[in-house]
C-alpha positions, -999 to +999 in steps of 0.1 A: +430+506+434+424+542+426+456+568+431+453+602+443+476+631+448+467+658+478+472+692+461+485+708+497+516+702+480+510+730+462+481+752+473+459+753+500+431+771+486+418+763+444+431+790+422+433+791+382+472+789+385+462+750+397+449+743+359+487+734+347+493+712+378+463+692+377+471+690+344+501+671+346+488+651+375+465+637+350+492+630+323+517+610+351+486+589+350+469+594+388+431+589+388+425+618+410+437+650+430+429+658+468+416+687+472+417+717+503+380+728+512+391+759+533+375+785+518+340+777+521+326+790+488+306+769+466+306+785+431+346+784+435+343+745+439+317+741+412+336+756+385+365+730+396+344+705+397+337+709+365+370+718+352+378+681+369+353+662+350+363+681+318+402+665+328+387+629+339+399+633+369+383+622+402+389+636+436+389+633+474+391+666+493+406+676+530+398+702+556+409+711+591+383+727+621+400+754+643+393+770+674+364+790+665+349+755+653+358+730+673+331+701+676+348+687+712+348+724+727+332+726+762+310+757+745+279+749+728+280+778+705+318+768+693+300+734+688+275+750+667+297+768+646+315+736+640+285+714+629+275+748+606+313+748+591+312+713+583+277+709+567+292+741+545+322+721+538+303+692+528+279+715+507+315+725+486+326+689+487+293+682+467+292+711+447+332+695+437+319+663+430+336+654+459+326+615+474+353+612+504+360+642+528+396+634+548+409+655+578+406+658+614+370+668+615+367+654+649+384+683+668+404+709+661+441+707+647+465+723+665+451+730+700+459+716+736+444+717+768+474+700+785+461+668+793+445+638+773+409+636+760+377+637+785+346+615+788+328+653+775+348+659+748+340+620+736+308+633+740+309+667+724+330+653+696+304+622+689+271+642+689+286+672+672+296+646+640+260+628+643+249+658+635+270+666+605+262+628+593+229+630+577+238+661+559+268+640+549+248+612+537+221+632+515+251+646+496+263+616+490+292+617+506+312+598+535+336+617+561+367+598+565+376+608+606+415+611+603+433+609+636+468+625+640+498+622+662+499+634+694+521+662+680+493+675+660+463+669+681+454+652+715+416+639+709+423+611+682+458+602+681+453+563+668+434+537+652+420+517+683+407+559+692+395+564+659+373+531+658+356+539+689+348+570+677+337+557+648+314+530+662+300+555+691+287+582+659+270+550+644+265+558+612+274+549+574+285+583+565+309+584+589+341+563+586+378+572+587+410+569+566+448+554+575+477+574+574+509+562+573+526+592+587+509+595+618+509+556+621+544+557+621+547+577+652+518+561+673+512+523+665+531+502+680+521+473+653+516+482+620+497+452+604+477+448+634+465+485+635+450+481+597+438+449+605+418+462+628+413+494+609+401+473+580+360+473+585+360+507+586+389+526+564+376+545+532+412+556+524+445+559+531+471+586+530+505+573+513+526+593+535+566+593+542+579+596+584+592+631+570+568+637+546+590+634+516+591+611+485+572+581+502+601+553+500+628+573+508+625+570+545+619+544+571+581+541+573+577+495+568+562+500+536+563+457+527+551+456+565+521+481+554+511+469+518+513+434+531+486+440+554+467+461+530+463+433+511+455+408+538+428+429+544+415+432+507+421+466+507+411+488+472+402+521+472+421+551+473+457+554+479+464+590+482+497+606+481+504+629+511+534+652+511+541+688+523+570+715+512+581+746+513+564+762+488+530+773+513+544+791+542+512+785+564+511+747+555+551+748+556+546+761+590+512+738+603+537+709+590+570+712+609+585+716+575+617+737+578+640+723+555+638+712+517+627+675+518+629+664+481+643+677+444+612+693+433+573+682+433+572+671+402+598+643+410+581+637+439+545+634+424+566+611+397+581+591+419+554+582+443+530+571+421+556+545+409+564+537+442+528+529+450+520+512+415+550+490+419+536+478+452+501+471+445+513+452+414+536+433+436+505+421+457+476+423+439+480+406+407 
């Protein structure tokens, strides 16, 4: 099992006022950071990558499409820009180092058309993220589709979606991740959605139902790491957590009040939480 820590808990773009954080991410003892690929600039993700390897660090990255980029948008130049934004994405991921890119790459976050997904934007969504695969592929590097709750998005919004989406793009660069968060608000049956998440899930986001120190809420954690390890599950376990201290993520979040002591406690305490679960199962 490998443990991760996404750094939107702190930034949302890479800045040299990250070097003390990573820092101390490495010496709690996590294998590797998660890392935002928003700003699209390659030289910027080099010289982390570097600075990554230099901390023996590993690390996942996230990203988002918007509006402009859309890959389920009825227009086909939005769907161009959105197989151009991703293919740059991936072309930072690689610069990074990066292996696993996580986020709702599938549509974009935050918009609504009032009703529930169409046979077209199935469509739009699966041809738009063939395309992005190969590139994907000869970087060396697999796209883990992340759907969200309804609250967040409307195309992807659980794991039986998120399969078939999955299965329709057909290909072994394309996969998708668990996250506990979301889970929590859409499946009705924990176990059986990683079960049947299981042939496909490249990572999964340790995630508390308010986004807080995961074990402090009411997400069924035995429930979750039990099936986790029915399944054989071990690869990342990423810790997924949002404050106050980003205004825009604060405010993509739903965060409005403070949710934990500070994120160093937090960062602290989840990856003891998650150690001490994993060495409850997998001995």
């Amino acid at each position: 099992m490998k443990y991760g820590l996404n750094l939107l808990l702190w930034t949302d773009r890479m800045h040299d006022g990250m070097r003390p954080v990573v820092e101390k991410i490495k010496a709690l003892g996590y294998d590797g950071v998660e890392i935002p690929i928003f700003e699209l600039d390659e030289p910027l993700h080099r010289r982390w990558g570097a600075t990554l390897d230099g901390l023996g660090l590993e690390r996942t990255a996230v990203t988002v499409r918007g509006p402009g980029d859309n890959p389920i948008s009825p227009s086909a130049a939005v769907r161009t820009a959105a197989v151009d934004a991703m293919k740059r994405t991936l072309d930072c991921c690689h610069a990074a180092g990066v292996k696993t890119l996580v986020g709702p790459t599938h549509s974009a976050i935050g918009e609504f058309t009032g009703k529930g997904p169409t046979d077209d934007e199935f469509k739009w969504g699966v041809d738009t993220m063939r395309q992005v695969a190969h590139h994907a592929a000869q970087a060396g590097i697999t796209i883990a589709t992340e759907y969200l709750n309804r609250f967040e998005n409307y195309f992807l919004t659980s794991v039986e979606q998120t399969v078939k989406f999955v299965q329709a793009v057909d290909h072994p660069a394309v996969r998708m991740m668990y996250d506990t968060f979301h889970a929590n608000i859409e499946e009705k049956n924990l176990a059986q959605a990683i079960h049947a998440a299981a042939p496909w899930t490249v990572l999964v986001h340790v995630s508390e139902n308010d986004r807080s120190i995961p074990g402090t809420g009411h997400v069924h954690w035995n429930e979750t790491f039990d099936a986790l390890h029915a399944v054989g599950y071990d690869g990342w376990l990423v810790v997924e957590a949002f404050g106050l201290a980003l205004p825009n993520i604060a405010a993509a979040t739903k965060i409005w009040r403070k949710m934990f002591p500070s994120e160093d406690q937090l960062a602290t305490d989840a990856l003891a939480f998650m150690k001490r679960h994993v060495a409850n199962r997998w001995r």
